[in-house]
C-alpha positions in Angstrom: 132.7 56.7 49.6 129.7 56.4 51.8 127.6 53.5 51.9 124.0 54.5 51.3 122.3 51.6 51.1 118.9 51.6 53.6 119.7 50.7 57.0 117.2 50.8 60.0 116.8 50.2 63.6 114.3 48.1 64.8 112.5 48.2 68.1 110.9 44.6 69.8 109.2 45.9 72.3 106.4 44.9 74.9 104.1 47.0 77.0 102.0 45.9 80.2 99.4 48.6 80.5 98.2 47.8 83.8 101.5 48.6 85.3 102.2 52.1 82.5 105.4 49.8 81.5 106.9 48.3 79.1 110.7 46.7 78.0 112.4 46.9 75.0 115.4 45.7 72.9 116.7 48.0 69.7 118.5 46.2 66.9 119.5 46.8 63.8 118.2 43.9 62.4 115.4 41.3 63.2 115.7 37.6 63.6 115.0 34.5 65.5 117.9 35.1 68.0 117.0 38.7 68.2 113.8 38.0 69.3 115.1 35.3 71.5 117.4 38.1 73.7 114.3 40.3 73.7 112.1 37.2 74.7 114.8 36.3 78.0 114.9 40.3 78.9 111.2 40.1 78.9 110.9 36.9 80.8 113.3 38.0 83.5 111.2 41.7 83.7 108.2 39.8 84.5 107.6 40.2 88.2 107.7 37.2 90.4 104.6 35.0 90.3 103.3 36.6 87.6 102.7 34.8 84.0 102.4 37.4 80.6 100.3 37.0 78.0 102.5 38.7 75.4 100.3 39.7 72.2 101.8 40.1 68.5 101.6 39.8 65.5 102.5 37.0 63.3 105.6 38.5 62.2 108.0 35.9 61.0 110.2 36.4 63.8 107.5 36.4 66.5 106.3 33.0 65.3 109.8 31.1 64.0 109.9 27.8 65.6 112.7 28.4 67.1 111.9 30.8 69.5 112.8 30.2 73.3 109.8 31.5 75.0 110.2 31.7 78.9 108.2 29.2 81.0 106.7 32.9 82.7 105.0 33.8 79.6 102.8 32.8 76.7 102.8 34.6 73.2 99.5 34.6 71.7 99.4 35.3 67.8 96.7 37.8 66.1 95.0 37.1 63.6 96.6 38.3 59.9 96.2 41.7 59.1 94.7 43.2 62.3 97.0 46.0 63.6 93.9 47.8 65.1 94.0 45.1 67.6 97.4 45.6 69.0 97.7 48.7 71.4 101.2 48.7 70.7 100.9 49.8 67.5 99.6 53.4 68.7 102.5 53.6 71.0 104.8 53.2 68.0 102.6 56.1 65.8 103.2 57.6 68.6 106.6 57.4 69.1 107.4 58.1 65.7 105.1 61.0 65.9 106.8 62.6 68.4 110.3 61.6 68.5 111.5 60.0 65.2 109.6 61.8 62.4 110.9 64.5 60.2 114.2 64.4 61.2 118.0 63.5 59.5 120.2 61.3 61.1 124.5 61.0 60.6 124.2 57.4 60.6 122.9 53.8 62.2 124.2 54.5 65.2 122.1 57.8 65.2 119.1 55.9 64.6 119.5 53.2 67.3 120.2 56.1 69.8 117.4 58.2 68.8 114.9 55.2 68.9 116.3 54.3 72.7 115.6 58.2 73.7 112.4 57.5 72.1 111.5 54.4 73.9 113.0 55.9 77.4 110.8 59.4 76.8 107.6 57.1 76.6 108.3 55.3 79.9 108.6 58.3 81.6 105.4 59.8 81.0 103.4 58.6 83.5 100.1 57.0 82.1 101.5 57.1 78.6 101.3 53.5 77.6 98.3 52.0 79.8 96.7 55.2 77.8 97.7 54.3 74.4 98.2 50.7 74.7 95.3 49.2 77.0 92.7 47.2 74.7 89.0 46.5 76.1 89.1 43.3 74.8 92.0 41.9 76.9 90.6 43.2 79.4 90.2 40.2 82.9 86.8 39.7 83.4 85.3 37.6 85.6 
């Protein structure tokens, strides 16, 4: 018999849209030591000499205390309740709009490899994320 309880795929997933780039990690589940493997692939994607500001929500993954954040980055927590402030939010829409929505999948395994596709068709369109994703107000000013 076929196990139909509700499974899902997750995507962590971080976007620099002055470079048009991003990394991710797809999971099937969310957790501390998820986040922690996403956290060292992001820290080791961050170019040499550089220091990201990464900017999420408040999650309760994204703010365990627990967390293992890499000396080359700071996570800096919105405020409750505040999506609009988040460009990555518009590249999910986006990517659910156009590669995830409306469609059946066999199984888990289906949805993790659907949401990679997903995540690999965004990076290559050129301009894609610093279009969706860049925010005026994290913008460096001086």
């Amino acid at each position: 018999m076929r196990d139909h309880r509700f499974r899902s795929a997750w995507v962590f997933g971080a976007v620099c849209p002055e470079r048009d780039t991003g990394e991710a990690l797809v999971t099937t589940h969310v957790s501390t030591a998820a986040m922690n493997v996403f956290l060292a692939g992001l820290g080791a994607a961050v170019p040499a000499g550089t220091h990201a500001i990464v900017v999420m929500d408040q999650a309760g993954w994204h703010v365990a205390r627990g967390l293992a954040v890499p000396a080359n980055m700071t996570l800096v927590p919105l405020p409750p309740y505040s999506p609009e402030l988040n460009g990555i939010e518009r590249l999910w829409r986006y990517m659910k709009d156009r590669h995830l929505s409306n469609r059946v999948f066999a199984d888990l395994d289906a949805v993790v490899d659907a949401c990679c596709a997903a995540w690999n068709a965004v990076l290559a369109e050129p301009g894609r994320i610093r279009t969706l994703c860049t925010e005026a107000w994290a913008q460096v000013t001086s």
